[in-house]
KETOR-890974 format. One line per field, with one value per residue (C-alpha): residue number from 1; residue in one letter; x, y, z. Coordinates in nm, 4 decimals. Example, Ala and Ser with C-alpha at 12.3 -4.5 7.8 and 13.67 -1.06 7.14 Angstrom:
pos <- 1;2
code <- A;S
east <- 1.2300;1.3670
north <- -0.4500;-0.1060
up <- 0.7800;0.7140
This chain:
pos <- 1;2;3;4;5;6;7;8;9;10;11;12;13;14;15;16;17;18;19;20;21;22;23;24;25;26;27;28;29;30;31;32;33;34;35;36;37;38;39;40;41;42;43;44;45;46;47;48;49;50;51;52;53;54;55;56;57;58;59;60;61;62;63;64;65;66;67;68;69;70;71;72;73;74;75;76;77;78;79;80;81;82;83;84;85;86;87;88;89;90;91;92;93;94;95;96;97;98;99;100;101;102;103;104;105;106;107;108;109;110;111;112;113;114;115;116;117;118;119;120;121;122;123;124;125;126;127;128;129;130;131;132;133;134;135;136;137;138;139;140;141;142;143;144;145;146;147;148;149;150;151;152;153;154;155;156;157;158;159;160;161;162;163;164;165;166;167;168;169;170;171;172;173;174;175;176;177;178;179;180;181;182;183;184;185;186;187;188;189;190;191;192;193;194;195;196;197;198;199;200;201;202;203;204;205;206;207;208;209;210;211;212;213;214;215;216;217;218;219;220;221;222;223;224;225;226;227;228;229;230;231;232;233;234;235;236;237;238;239;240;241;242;243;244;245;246;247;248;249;250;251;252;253;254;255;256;257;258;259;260;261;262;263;264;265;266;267;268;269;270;271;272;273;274;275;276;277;278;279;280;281;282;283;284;285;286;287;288;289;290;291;292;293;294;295;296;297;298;299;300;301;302;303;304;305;306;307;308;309;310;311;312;313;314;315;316;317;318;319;320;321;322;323;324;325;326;327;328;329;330;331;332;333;334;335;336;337;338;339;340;341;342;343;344;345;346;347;348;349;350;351;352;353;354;355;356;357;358;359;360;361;362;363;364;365;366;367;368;369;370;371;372;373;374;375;376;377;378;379;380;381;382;383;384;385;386;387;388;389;390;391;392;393;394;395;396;397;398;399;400;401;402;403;404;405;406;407;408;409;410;411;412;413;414;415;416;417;418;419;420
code <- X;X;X;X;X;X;X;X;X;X;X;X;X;X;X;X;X;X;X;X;X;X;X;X;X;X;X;X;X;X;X;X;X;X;X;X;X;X;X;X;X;X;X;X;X;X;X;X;X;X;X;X;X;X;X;X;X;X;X;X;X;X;X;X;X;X;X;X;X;X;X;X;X;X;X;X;X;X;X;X;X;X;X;X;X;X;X;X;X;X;X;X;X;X;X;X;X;X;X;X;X;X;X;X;X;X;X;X;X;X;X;X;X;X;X;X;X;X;X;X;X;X;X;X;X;X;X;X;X;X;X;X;X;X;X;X;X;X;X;X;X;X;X;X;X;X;X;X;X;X;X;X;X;X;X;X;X;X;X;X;X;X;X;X;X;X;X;X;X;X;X;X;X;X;X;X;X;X;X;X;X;X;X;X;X;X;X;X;X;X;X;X;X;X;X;X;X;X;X;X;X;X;X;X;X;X;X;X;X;X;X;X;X;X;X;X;X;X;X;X;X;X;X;X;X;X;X;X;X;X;X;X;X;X;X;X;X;X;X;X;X;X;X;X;X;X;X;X;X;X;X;X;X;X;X;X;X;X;X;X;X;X;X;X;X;X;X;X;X;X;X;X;X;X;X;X;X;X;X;X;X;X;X;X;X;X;X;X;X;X;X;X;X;X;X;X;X;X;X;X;X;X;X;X;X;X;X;X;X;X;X;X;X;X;X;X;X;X;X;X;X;X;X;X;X;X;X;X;X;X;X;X;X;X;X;X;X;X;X;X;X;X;X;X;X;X;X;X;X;X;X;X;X;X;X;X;X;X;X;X;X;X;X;X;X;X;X;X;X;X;X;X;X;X;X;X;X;X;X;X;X;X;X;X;X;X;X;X;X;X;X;X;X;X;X;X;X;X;X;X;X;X;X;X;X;X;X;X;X;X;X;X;X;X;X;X;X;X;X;X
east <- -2.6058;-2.5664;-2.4096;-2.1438;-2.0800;-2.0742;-1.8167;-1.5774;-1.6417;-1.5577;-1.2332;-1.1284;-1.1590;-1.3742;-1.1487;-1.4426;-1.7500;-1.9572;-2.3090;-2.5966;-2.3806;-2.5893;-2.8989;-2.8005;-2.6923;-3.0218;-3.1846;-3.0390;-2.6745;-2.5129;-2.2200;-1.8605;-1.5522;-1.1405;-0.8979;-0.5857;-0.2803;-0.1324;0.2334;0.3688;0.3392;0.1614;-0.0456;0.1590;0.0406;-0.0406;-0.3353;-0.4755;-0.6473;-0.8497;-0.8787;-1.0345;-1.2660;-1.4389;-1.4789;-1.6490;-1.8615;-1.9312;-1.9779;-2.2398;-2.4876;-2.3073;-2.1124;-1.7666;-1.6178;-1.1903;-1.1208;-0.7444;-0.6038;-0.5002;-0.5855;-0.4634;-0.1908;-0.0577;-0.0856;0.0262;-0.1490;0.0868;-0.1189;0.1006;0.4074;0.6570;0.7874;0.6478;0.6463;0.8003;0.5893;0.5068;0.4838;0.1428;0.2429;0.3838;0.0795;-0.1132;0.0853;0.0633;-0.3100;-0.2964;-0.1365;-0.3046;-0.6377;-0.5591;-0.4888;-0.8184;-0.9682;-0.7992;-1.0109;-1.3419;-1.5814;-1.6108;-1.9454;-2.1470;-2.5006;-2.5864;-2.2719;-2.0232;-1.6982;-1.5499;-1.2507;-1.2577;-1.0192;-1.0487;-0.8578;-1.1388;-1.3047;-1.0165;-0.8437;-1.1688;-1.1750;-1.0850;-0.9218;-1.1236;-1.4308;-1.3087;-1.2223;-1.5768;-1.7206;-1.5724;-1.3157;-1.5591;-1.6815;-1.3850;-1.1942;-0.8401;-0.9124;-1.0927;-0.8174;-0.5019;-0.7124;-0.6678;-0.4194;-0.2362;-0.1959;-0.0506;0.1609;0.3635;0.3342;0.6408;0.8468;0.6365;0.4122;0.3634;0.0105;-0.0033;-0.0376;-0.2391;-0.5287;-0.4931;-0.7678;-1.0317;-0.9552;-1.0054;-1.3164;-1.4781;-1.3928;-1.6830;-1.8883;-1.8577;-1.8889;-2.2416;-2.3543;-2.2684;-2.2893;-2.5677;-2.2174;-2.2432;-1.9949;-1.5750;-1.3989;-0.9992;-0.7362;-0.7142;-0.4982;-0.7294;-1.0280;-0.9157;-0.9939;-1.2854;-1.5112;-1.4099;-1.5832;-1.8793;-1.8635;-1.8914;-2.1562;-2.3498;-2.2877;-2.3168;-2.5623;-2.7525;-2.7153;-2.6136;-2.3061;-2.1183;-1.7204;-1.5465;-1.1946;-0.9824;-0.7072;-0.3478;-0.1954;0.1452;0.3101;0.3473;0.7534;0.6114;0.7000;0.4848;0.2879;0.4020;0.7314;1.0216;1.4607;1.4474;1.1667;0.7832;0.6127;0.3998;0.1440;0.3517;0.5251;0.8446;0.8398;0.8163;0.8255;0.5860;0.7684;0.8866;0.5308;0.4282;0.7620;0.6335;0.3341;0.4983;0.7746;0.4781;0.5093;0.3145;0.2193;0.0485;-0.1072;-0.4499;-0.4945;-0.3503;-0.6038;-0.9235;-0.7905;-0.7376;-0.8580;-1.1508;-1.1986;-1.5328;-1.6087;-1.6320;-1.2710;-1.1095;-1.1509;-0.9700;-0.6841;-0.6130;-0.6596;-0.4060;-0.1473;-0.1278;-0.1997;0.0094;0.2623;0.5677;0.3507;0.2979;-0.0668;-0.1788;0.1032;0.1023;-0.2792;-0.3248;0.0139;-0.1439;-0.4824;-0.3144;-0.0626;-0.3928;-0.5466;-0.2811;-0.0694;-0.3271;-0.3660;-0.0703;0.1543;0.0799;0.1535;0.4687;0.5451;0.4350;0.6449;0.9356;0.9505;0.8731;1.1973;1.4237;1.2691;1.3330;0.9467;0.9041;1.1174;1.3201;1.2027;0.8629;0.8872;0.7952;1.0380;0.7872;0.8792;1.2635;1.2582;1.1033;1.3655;1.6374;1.4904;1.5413;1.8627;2.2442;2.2556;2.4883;2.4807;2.6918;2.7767;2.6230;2.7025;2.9700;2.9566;3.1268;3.2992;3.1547;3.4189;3.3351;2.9938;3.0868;3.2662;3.0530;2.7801;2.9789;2.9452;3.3235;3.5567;3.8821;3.8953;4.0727;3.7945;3.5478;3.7380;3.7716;3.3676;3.3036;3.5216;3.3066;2.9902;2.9537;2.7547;2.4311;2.3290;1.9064;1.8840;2.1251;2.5043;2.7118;3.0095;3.3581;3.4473;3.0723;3.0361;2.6757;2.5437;2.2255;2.0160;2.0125;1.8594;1.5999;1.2860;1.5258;1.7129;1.7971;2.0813;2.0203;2.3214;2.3383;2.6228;2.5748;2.2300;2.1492;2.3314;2.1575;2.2458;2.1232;2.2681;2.0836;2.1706;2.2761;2.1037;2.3237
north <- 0.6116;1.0153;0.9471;0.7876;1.0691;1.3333;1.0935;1.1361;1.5005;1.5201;1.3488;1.5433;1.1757;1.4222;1.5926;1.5749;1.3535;1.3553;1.5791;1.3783;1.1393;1.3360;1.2488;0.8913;0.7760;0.9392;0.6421;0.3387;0.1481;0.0993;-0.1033;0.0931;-0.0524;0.0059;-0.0804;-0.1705;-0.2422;-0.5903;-0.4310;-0.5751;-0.8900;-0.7067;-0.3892;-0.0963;0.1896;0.4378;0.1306;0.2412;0.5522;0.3878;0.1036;0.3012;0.4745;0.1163;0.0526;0.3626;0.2224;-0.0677;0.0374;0.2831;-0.0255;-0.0049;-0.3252;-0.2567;-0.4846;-0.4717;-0.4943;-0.6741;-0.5603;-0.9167;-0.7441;-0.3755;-0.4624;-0.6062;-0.2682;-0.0204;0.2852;0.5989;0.7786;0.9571;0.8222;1.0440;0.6943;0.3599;0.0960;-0.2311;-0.4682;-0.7882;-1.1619;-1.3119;-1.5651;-1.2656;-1.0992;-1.3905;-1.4466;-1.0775;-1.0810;-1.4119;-1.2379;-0.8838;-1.1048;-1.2063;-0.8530;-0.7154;-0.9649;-0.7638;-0.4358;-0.5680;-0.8141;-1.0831;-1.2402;-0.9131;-1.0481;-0.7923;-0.5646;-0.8957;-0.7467;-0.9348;-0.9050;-1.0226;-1.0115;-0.7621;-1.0350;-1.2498;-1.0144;-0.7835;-1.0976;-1.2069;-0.9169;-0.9283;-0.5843;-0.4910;-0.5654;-0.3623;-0.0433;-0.0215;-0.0814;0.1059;0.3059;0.4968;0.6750;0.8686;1.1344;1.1770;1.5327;1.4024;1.1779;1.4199;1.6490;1.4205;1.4999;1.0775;1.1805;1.5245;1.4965;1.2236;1.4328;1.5580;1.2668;1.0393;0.8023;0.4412;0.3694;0.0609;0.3204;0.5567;0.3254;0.2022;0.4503;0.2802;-0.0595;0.1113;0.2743;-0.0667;-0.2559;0.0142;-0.0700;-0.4360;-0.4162;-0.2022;-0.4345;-0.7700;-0.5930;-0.3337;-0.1236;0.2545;0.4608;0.4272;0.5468;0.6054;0.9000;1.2413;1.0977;0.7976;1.1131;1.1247;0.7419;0.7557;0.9985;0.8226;0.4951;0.7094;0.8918;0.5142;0.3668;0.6456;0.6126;0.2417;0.2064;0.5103;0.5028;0.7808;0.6351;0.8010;0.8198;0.9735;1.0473;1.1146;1.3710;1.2256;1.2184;1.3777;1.4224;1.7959;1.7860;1.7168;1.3612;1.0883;0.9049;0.5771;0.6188;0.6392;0.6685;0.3054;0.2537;0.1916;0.0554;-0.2649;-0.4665;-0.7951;-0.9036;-1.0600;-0.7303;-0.4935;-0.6407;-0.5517;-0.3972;-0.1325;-0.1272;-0.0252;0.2427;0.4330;0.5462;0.5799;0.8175;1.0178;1.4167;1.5791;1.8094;1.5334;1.3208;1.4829;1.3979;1.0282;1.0069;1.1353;0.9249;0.5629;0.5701;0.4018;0.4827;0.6174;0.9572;1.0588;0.9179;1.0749;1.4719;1.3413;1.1965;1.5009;1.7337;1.5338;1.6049;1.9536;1.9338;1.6197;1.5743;1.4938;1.1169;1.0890;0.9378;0.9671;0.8282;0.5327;0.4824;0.4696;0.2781;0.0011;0.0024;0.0110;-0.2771;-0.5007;-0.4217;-0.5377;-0.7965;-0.9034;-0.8213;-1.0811;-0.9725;-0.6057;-0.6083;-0.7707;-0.4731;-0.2367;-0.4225;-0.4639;-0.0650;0.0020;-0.2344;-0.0258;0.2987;0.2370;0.2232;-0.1520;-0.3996;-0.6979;-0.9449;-0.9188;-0.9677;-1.3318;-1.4959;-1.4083;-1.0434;-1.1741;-1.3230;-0.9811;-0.8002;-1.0176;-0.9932;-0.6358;-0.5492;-0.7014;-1.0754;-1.3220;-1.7041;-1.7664;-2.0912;-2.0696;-2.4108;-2.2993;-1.8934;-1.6107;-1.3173;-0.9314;-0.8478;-1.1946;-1.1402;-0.7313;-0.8936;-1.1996;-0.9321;-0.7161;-0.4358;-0.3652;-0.5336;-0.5987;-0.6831;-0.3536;-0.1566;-0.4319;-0.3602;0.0386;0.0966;-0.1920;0.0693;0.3083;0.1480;0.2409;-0.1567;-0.3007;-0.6336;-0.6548;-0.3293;-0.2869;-0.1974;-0.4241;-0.4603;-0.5814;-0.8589;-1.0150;-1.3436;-1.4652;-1.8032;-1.9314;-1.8558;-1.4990;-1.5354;-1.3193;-1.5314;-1.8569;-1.7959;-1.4319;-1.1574;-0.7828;-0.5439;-0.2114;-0.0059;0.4199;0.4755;0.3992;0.0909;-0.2268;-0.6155;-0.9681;-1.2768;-1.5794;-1.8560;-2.1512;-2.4251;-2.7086
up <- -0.1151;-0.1047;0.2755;0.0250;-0.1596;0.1757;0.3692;0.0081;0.0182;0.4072;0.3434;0.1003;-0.1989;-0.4124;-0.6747;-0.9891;-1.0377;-1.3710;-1.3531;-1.2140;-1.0085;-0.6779;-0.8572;-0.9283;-0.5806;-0.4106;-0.6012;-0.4645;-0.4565;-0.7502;-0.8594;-0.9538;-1.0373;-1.0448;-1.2503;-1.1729;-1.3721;-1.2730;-1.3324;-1.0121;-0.8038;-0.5281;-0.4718;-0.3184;-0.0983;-0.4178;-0.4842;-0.1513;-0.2531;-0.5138;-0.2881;-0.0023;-0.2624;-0.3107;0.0569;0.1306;-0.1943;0.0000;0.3208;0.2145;0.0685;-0.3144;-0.4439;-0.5710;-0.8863;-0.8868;-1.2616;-1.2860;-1.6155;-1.7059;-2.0837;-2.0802;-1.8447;-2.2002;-2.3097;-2.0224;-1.9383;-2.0367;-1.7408;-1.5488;-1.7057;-1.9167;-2.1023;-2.2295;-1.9610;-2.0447;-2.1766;-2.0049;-2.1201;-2.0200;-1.7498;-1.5534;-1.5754;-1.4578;-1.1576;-1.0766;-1.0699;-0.8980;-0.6483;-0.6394;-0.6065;-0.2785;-0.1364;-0.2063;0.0408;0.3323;0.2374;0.0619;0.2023;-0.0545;0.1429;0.1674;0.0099;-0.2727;-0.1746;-0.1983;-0.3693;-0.6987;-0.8414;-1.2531;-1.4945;-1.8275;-2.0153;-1.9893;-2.2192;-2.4262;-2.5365;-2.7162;-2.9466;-3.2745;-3.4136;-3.7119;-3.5264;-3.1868;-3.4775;-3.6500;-3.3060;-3.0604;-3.2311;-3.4388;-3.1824;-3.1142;-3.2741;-3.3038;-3.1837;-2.8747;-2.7870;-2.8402;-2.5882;-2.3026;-2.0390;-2.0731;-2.4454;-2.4313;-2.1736;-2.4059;-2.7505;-2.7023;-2.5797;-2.7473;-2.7310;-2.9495;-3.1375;-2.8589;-2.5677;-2.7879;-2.7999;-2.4128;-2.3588;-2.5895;-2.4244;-2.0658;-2.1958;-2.3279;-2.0040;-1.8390;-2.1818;-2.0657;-1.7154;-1.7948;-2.0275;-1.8258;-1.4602;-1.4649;-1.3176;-1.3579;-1.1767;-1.2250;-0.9861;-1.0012;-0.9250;-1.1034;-1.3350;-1.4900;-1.5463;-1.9036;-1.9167;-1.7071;-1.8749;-2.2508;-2.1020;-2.0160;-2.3273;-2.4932;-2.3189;-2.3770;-2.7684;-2.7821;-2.5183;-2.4836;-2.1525;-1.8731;-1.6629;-1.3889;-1.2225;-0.9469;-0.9141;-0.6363;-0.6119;-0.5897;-0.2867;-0.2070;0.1044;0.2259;0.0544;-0.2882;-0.2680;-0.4658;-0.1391;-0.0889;-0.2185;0.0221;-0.0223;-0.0773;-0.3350;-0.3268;0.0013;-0.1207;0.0933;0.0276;0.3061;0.1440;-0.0457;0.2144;0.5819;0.8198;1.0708;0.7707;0.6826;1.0508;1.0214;0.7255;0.8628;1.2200;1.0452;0.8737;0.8643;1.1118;0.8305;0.6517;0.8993;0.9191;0.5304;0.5910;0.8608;0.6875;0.3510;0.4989;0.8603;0.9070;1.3038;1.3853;1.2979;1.6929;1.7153;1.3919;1.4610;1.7776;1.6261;1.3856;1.6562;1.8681;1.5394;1.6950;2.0733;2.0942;1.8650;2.1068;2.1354;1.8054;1.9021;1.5613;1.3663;1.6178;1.5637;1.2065;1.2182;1.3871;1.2128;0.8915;0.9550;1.1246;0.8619;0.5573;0.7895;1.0616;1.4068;1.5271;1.2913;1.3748;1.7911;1.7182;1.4613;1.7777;2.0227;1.7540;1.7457;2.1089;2.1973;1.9901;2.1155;2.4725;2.5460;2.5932;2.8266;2.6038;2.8391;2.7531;2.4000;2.2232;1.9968;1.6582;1.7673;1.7996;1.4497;1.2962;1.4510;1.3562;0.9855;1.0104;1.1895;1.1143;1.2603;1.3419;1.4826;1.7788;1.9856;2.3454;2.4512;2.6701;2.7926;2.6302;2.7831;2.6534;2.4619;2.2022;2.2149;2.0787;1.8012;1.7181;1.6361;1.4359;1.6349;1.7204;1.4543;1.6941;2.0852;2.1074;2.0320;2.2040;2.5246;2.4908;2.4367;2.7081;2.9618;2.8546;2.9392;2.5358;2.4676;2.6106;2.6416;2.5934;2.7464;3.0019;3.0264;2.9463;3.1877;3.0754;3.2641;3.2043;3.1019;2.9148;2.8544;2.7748;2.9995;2.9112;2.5866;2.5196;2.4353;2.4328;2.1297;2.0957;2.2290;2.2106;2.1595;2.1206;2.0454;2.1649;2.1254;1.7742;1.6305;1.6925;1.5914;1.6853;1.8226;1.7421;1.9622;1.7248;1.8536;1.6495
């Protein structure tokens, strides 16, 4: 287990740890846990770093718990946050962790013997307690003092902060009270921000327990521009594919700053380590290729969407980038495009001239201006120039149901062949 802590270290996971945590792994695996707030229907890409802190649990011979705050999500944790979040009803909550559940299964082996990942829900236990006993038991053992001092809390004195978030932190702590009790679990693991949280559940089973309990947290990731990670112009990036497709999935990491690439890399890349000083050394000596965008790309998007799913992304983005033929593309990579770029229907039973086919798609919005960029050799038709007095049918179709136009070099749209 102290390989575990090293390979955290090396990629830079490490931001504090508890004394005696060394000490602790040199004896044997252990079992930590997350928790994660089930505030949305799926995970998003600021989930990952906590995420990858329980595979490199796992894959060091410790078994990782995912704690779903079915309970606290009730609550909200102010963490982070400069106001309340809304409150949600309970069958939201339960469809979000529904949800979530699933999405753990593409990062954590579920069927690992004595490592075997599980995923439980805190409501299972926080909705059992009953208030006056949760204040003489657990509330006792902190001060008002103690809890004003934590970073959650006085971030929000000013701007406030309601008696229901207030006390988030002593529901958070007795979730790592219950998991030690139930679990044998000694080590919580989260970002920077949950440290506040994290060492008030050790400071609890220690009181209630007498016992010596450990966590780890993470620093939060940023890009290089001071951005929050995962975020982008149009919102968050989320590992739901009806929420974010995967071929904008696959184009986040693609459009990744160079600047940032060799922490992206050492954070979620899990290529061998002979193959990952490679890859940040090729940030530098190879940028034009963008070999290590493309890489981690790929694993990422296998990894969250499957290895299908992910070639078509690849081929998706090679097509409009000029590096891959049309022709060669399947009709699943077709669809995805179609799903990302304007689309119409058109009629193919009988063939239509250029200057229809420039309209049908929306790219030109009169025959006048059809004609004048078809003189100028301005449209293409899957790839190649489109001439003015052409004339397209059916059998042109890319992958039997789809044409490719492209007006100048960056304005795309797809005709799907309306089959009746």
């Amino acid at each position: 287990m102290q390989k575990f802590l090293a390979d955290l270290a090396s990629r830079g996971l490490v931001d504090d740890r508890t004394p005696g945590l060394d000490e602790r792994l040199a004896q044997g695996p252990l079992t930590g846990y997350v928790g994660f707030d089930p505030t949305a229907r799926s995970l998003q890409l600021g989930n990952l770093v906590p995420i990858m802190l329980l595979v490199h649990l796992q894959r060091a011979g410790g078994k990782p718990l995912v704690v779903l705050g079915g309970g606290t999500g009730m609550i909200g944790d102010p963490s982070g946050k400069s106001t309340e979040r809304p409150l949600l009803d309970a069958a939201t909550l339960e469809d979000n962790v529904a949800r979530q559940s699933a999405q753990f299964a593409r990062f954590l082996d579920f069927e690992a013997g004595d490592c075997a990942a599980e995923v439980v829900n805190n409501a299972e236990w926080l909705s059992a307690l009953h208030l006056v006993d949760f204040l003489r038991d657990v509330g006792k053992h902190f001060t008002l003092s103690y809890m004003l001092q934590k970073e959650s809390v006085k971030s929000r004195l000013e701007s406030g902060i309601s008696y229901t978030e207030f006390s988030y932190m002593l529901l958070q702590a007795y979730d790592f009270l219950h998991l030690y009790r139930t679990r044998g679990c000694e080590l919580q693991l989260g970002g920077s921000d949950q440290w506040g949280n994290i060492t008030a559940g050790r400071e609890l089973v220690r009181r209630v327990a007498g016992a010596e309990v450990h966590g780890l947290c993470a620093p939060l990731l940023t890009t290089t521009a001071g951005a929050k990670f995962g975020k982008t112009e149009t919102g968050s990036v989320w590992l739901d594919a009806e929420m974010t497709s995967p071929y904008q999935f696959y184009q986040f990491w693609i459009n990744a700053d160079d600047r940032d690439m060799p922490s992206l890399l050492r954070t979620f890349s899990l290529v061998s380590s002979d193959q990952l000083p490679a890859l940040i050394e090729a940030v530098d000596t190879d940028a034009a290729s963008r070999r290590a965008q493309r890489a981690l790309a790929l694993e990422m998007t296998e990894r969250v969407h499957g290895g299908a799913t992910a070639q078509r992304a690849v081929d998706a983005s090679e097509i409009i980038f000029g590096k891959m033929d049309a022709q060669h593309a399947d009709a699943e990579t077709w669809d995805m495009l179609a799903r990302e770029l304007p689309t119409a229907t058109i009629d193919l039973s009988q063939s239509k001239t250029a200057v229809e086919l420039a309209t049908a798609s929306g790219l030109c919005t009169s025959n006048g201006e059809a004609r004048r960029l078809l003189r100028q050799r301005g449209i293409r038709l899957n790839g190649a120039v489109l001439a003015e007095d052409a004339t397209v049918d059916g059998s042109q179709a890319l992958a039997g149901g789809y044409l490719w136009l492209r007006r100048g070099k960056k304005t795309d749209a797809i005709l799907v062949i309306d089959r009746g």
